[in-house]
N, C-alpha and C positions, 0 to 999 in steps of 0.2 A: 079794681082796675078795669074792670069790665067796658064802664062809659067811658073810660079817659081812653081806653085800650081802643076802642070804635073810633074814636072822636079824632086821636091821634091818628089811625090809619087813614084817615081821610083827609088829614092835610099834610102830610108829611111829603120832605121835600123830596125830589130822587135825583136831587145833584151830585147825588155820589150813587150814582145806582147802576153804576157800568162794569166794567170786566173784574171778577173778584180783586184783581191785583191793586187795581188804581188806585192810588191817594188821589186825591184832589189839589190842586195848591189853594191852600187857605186864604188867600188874599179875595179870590172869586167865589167861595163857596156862599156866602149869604146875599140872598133876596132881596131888592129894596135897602140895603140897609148898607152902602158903602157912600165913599167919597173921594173927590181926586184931589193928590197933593196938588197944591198952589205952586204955580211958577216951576222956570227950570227945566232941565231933558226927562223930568219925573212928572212932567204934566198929566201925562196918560194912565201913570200907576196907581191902582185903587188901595186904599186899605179901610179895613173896616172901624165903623165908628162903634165902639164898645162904649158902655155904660155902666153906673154904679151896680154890685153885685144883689140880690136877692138879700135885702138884709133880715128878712123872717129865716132862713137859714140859718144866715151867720151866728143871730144871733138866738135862736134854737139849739144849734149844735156849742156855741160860746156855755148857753146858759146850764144845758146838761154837763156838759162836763166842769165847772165849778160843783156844779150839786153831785157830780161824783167824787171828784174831791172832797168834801167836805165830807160826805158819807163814809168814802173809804175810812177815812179820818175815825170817826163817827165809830163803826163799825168794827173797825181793828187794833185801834189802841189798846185795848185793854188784854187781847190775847198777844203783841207782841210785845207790851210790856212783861208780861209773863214770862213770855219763851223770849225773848232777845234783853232786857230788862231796856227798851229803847221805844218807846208810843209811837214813834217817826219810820219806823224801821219799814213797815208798808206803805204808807200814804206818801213819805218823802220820794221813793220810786217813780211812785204815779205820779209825781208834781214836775219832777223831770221829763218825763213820758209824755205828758201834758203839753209841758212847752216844745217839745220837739214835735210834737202833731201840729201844734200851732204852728211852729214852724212851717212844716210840710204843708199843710192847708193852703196857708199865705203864696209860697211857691207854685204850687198846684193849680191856686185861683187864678194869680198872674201870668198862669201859661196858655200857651194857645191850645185848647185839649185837642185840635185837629191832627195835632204832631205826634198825638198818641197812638195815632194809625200806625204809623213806623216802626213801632216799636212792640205793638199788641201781638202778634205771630211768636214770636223770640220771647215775649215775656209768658203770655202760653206756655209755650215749650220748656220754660225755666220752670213754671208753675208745676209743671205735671213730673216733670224730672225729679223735682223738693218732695213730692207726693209719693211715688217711686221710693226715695232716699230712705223716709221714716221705716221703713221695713227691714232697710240697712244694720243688721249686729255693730252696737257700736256708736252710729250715728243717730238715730230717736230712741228717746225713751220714753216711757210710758208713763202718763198723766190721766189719774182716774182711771186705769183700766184702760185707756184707747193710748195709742200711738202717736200724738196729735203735734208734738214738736220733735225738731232737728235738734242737736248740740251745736249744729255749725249756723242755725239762723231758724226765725220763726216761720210756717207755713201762711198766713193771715194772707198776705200776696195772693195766693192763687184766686181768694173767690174775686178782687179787684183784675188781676188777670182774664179771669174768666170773661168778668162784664164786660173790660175793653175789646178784650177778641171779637167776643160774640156782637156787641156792636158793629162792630167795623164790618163784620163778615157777612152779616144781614145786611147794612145800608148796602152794601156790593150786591147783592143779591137783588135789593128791588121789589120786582114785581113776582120772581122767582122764586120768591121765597114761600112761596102758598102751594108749591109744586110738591109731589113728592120727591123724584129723582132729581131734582134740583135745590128742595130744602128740607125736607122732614128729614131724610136719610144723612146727608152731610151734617142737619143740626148736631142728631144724634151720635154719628161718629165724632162729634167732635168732644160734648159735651158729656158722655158715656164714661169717659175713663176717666175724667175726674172725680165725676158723681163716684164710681164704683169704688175709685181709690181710696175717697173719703170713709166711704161705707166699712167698708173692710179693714177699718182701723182696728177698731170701730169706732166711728164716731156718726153717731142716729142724728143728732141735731144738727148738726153743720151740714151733714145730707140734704137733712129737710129746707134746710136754709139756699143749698145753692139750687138744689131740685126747683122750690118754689121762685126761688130770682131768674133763670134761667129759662124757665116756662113761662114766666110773666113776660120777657121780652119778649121771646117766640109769640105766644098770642098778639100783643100789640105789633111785633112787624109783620101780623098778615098771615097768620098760620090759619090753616082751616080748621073750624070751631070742632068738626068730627072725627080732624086726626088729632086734633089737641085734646080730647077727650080719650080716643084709645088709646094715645101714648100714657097716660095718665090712668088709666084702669089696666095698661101692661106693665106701667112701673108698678103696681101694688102689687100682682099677683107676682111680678120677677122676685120684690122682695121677701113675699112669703114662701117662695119655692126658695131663695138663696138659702131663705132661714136667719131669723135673729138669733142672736148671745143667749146665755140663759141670764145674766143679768138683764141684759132688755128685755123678755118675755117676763120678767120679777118687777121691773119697771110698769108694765101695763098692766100685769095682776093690782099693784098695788096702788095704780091709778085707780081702779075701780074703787078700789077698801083700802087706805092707807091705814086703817085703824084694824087690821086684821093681824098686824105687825109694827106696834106703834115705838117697838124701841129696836126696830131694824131696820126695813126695808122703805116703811112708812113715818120713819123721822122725820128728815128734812121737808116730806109734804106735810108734818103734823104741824112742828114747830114754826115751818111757814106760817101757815095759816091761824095759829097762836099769834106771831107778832103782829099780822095784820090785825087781827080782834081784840089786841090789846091797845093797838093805836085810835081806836074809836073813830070818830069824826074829826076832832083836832091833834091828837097826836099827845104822845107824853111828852115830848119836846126834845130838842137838840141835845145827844149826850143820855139821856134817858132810857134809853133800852134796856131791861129788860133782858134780852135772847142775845145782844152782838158780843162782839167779841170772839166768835164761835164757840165760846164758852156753854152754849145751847142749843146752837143755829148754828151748824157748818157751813163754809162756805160765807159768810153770813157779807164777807165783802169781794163778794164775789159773785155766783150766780143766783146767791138767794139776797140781794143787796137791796132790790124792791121791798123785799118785806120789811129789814130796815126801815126804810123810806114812810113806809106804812105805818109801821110801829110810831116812829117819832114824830111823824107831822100827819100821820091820818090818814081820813079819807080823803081830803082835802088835799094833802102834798101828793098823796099818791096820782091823784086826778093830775096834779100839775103837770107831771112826766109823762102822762099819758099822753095830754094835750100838748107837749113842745115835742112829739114821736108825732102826734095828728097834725100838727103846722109845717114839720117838716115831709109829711106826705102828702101835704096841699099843694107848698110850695113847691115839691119836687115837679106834681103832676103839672102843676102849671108849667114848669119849666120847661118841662116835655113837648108841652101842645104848643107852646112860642119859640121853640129852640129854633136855629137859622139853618137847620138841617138832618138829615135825618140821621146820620150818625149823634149828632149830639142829641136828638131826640131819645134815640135808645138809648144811647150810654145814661140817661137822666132819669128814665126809667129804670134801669138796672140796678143802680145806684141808689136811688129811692126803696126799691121794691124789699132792697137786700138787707138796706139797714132795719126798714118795717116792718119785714115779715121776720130777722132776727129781735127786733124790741119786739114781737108781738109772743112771739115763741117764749120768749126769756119772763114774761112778766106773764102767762098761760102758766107755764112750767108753777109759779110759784103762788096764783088762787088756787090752783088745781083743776085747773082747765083742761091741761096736759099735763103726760107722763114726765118725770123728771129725764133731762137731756141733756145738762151740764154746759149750758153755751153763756155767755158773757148778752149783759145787759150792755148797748152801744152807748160808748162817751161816758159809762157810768161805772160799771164794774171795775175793780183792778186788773190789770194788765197790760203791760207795753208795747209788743206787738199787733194787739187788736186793738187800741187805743190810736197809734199813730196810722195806722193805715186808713182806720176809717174817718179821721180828722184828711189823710191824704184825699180819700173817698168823695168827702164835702166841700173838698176846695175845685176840684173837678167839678162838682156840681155847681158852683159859684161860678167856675171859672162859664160854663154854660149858658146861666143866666145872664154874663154880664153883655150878652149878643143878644137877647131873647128880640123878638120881633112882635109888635103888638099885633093879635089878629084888628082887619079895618072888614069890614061887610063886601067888599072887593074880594078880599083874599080868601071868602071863607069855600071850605071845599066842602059843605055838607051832604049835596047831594054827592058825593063819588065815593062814601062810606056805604050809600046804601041799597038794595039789589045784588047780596052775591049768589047769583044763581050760580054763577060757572064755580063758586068754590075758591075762586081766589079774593089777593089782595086788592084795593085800589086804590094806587098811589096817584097823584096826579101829576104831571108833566110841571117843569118849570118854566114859571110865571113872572118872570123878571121885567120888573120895571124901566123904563127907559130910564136912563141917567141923563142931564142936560150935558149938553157940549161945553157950554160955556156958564160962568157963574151970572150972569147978564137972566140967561134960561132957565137958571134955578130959580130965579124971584120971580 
């Protein structure tokens, strides 16, 4: 994120870069890229001319999640025909879950995502409230040892909460935001107590996941490279003074030696890494496994679902899901750098960063890259809550694209990226094209 990170700071828009509070109205916010109704007392009214969506998303995120259906599929038949005497009994869930993301996506993509400002403050506040809740006697209970869901509703919302706030609250910020008393310290207030909430589930991965999305934007709207580094060397040493679980500190012992404990703590990374070496180059094939079922593989349609993956189609299939996780972090970045402003800039980064650096986490977890962390492979894993949201997630992202603005050699803002002696951002002032009066001046 490094060159997209520079590259975006330097042409990002700061049509919204005025008093924290202000929305923008959407009809004005893009560049170049409006037109006026025809005829009528609405001669003067602009609305923007949107375009077909980013179809390497659509169909990236389209094409992971059938292959996560088919795998759940794949995966768990055979233990719920056992315990439920029913093959359907998991996969049917997710086929429902599926279409209702679709759903959401579709709605999502068609929305104006500027109207999300309105509502980003309050969904915050619901987010951190739901996080708050799980600690509630009564209302969460505990999944894997952590805390991680409600009775009364799933927590998934908050890291999407999270991204839209922190969007909106940086584009407001500007130029400001490279300041300390004006954005490292407010960053932090803001984004502290969710981080912490999460942590104190316990839940290590999901940490890791908003920790790392949330400092991805911070860097790209303009943080200074020295305090995004101490921040970042004081969250390490905070969490070793907090103190991990003793199951997390069991977790990293046996990331080093999973074979020091091969029928306890070092299972799931054994038998991981068994299904991928039994998938070879082409895979034993569909239905063929070997380890699913959980029958060998816990989890096995769930956060170990990659190794599946491995198992039945290889190296080969596994490469596949990698590369439709690397299209959709192409196409996001692109999306970034052409967005028609600088809130939808960061929200597309956020966005991008959250689902990446979770597929990147989930699919480490299971070569043995990383210690095991228990989080959901995106679009692929079982689960309904983190299934529709982040299909919610991509229609957002869609909905982004469908404004994107082609950079022209005109527009490009290269050099205002480069020289920060004083330490801050540099955004450049807006650059608005004359619009013709009349359609006579348009030709």
């Amino acid at each position: 994120m490094g060159v997209a990170g520079r590259s975006l700071r330097g042409r990002a828009a700061t049509l919204d870069a005025g008093s924290p509070g202000t929305v923008d109205a959407p009809a004005f916010e893009v560049r170049g890229h409006v037109r006026r109704r025809a005829g009528g007392a609405h001669a003067n009214v602009l609305r923007r001319d949107r375009h077909q969506p980013d179809w390497t998303i659509l169909i990236a995120v389209i094409a992971l999640s059938a292959i996560g259906i088919l795998m759940v599929y794949s995966s768990s038949a055979m233990r719920a025909y056992i315990q439920q005497d029913d093959t359907l009994a998991i996969v049917g869930p997710q086929i429902l879950w599926a279409a209702l993301g679709v759903l959401a996506m579709l709605v999502t993509m068609r929305l104006d995502y500027r109207w999300l400002r309105l509502v980003s403050l309050p969904a915050y506040l619901a987010a951190v409230a739901l996080l708050v809740l799980v600690f509630v006697p009564g209302l969460g209970r505990v999944v894997g040892g952590s805390a991680r869901w409600l009775v009364i509703g799933p927590l998934e919302i908050a890291k999407l909460a999270l991204v839209v706030y922190l969007a909106h609250w940086m584009a407001s910020r500007g130029t400001r935001i490279g300041g300390l008393r004006s954005g490292t310290i407010p960053f932090l207030l803001i984004t502290l107590p969710a981080i912490l909430l999460v942590f104190r589930e316990p839940d290590l991965g999901t940490t890791i996941v908003i920790t790392g999305t949330v400092f991805t934007m911070f860097f790209v709207a303009g943080a200074s490279l020295l305090k995004f580094g101490a921040i970042g060397i004081a969250g390490v040493l905070a969490t070793l003074v907090v103190g991990l679980r003793e199951y997390q500190l069991v977790r990293i012992r046996t990331f080093l030696d999973p074979w020091q404990d091969p029928l306890g703590a070092g299972f799931h990374t054994i038998q991981g890494l068994l299904a991928l070496g039994l998938g070879g180059i082409m895979g034993t094939g569909l239905g063929e496994s070997k380890l699913a079922g959980g029958l060998y593989l816990p989890n096995a349609w769930n956060d170990f679902i990659f190794a599946i993956i491995g198992e039945e189609f290889g190296f080969v299939g596994a490469g596949g899901i990698v590369l439709l996780f690397g299209l959709i972090a192409y196409a996001g970045i692109r999306t970034a750098l052409r967005a028609p402003d600088t809130f939808g800039a960061l929200l597309a980064v956020g966005i991008t960063a959250w689902i990446c650096i979770q597929a990147f986490i989930n699919i480490g977890v299971v070569v043995a890259l990383l210690p095991v962390t228990g989080i959901t492979l995106p679009f692929i894993s079982a689960g309904g809550s983190s299934l529709i949201i982040s299909f919610a997630a991509a229609g957002i992202l869609l909905s982004i694209s469908r404004e994107t603005v082609e950079r022209t050699k005109q527009e490009t803002d290269a050099p205002a990226d480069r020289g920060r002696g004083n330490g801050r951002p540099h955004l450049p002032g807006p650059r608005r094209r004359g619009l013709p009066s009349s359609p006579a001046e348009s030709t």
